[in-house]
Each structure stands twice: as C-alpha cells, then as structure tokens.
C-alpha positions as CSV (number, residue, x, y, z in Angstrom):
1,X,-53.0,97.0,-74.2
2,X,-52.2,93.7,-75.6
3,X,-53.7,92.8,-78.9
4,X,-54.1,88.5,-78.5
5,X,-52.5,86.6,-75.9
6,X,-51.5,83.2,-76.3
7,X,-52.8,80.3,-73.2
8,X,-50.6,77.9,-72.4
9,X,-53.2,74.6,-71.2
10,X,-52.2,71.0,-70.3
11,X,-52.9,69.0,-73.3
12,X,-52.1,65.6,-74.6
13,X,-50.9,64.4,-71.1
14,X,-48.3,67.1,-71.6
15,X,-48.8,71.1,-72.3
16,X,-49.6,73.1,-74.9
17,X,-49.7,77.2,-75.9
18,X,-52.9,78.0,-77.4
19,X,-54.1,80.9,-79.7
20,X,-57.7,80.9,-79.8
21,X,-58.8,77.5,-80.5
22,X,-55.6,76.5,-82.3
23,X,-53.4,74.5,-80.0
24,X,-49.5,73.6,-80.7
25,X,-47.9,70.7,-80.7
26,X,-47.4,68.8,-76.7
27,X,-44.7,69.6,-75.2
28,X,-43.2,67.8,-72.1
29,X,-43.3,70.5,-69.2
30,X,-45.0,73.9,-68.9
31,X,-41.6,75.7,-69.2
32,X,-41.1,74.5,-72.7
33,X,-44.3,75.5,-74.2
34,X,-43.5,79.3,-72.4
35,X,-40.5,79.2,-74.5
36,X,-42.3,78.2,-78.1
37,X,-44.8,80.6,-77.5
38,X,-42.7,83.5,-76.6
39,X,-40.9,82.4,-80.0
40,X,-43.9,82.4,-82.0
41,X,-45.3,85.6,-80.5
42,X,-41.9,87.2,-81.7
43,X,-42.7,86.2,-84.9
44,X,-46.4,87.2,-84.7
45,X,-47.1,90.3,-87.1
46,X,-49.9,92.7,-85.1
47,X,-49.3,95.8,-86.2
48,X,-48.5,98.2,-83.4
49,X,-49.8,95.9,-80.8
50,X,-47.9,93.2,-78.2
51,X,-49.6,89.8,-77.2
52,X,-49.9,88.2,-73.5
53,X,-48.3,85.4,-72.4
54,X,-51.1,83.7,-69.7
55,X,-50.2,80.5,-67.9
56,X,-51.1,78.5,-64.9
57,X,-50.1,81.0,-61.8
58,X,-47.0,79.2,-59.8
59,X,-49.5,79.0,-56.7
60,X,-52.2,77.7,-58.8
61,X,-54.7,79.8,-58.1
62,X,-55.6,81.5,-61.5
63,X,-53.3,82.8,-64.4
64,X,-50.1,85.0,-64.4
65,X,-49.8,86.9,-67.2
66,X,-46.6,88.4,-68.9
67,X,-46.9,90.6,-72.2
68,X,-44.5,89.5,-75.1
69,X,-42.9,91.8,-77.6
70,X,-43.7,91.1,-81.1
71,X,-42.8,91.9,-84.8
72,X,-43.8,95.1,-86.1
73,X,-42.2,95.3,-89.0
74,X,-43.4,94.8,-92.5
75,X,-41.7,92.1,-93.3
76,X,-43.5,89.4,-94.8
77,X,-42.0,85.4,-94.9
C-alpha cells in the first residue's frame, strides 16, 4: 500500500503535481509535471513505503493512478 501520493492538478493556467497542500512549480502540459513528479517521488525518502502517482484519467472521468518506486535507502542529501 502506498504511503503518499502525489496529485497532479491544473494550476497557474498550466499543471502542477501536488503533495498535500504544497504545489510545484507550472509546468506547460500534463505530461511534464508526470515526469517531475515521478523524479521527485524517486527522490522521496519513506521508508519501506512507495507513493501514487494520481492524475486526470485519459477519458476524464476521475483519476488513474500509477504507484512510483521511491528511495529507500539511508542516504541523506
């Protein structure tokens, strides 16, 4: 079971991925914030847990939801 998942919302006449209530920067098309928020999920440090990936479903009813590997390591930056 996934530990967070990370939302990825129009925002700022563009789209965003959002964590809670902190957004990211705008980025231009959906696809694009997918991509930043798969690269900040791999860098997100949850222990033994994965986060979800949840964005506007392709037929646009609802979410689709993908699950996103993540550090486990004890490495700190």
């Amino acid at each position: 079971m996934a530990d967070i998942t990370y939302q990825v919302v129009p925002h700022d006449n563009g789209w965003a991925y959002k964590l809670g209530d902190t957004l990211s920067e705008t980025y231009a098309t959906a696809d694009e914030a997918i991509v930043h928020a798969r690269d900040a999920a791999s860098r997100q440090k949850i222990g033994d847990g994965d986060a979800l990936l949840a964005y506007p479903a392709p037929d646009g009813r609802g979410w689709a939801f993908q699950e996103l590997e993540t550090d486990k390591s004890n490495s700190r930056l």
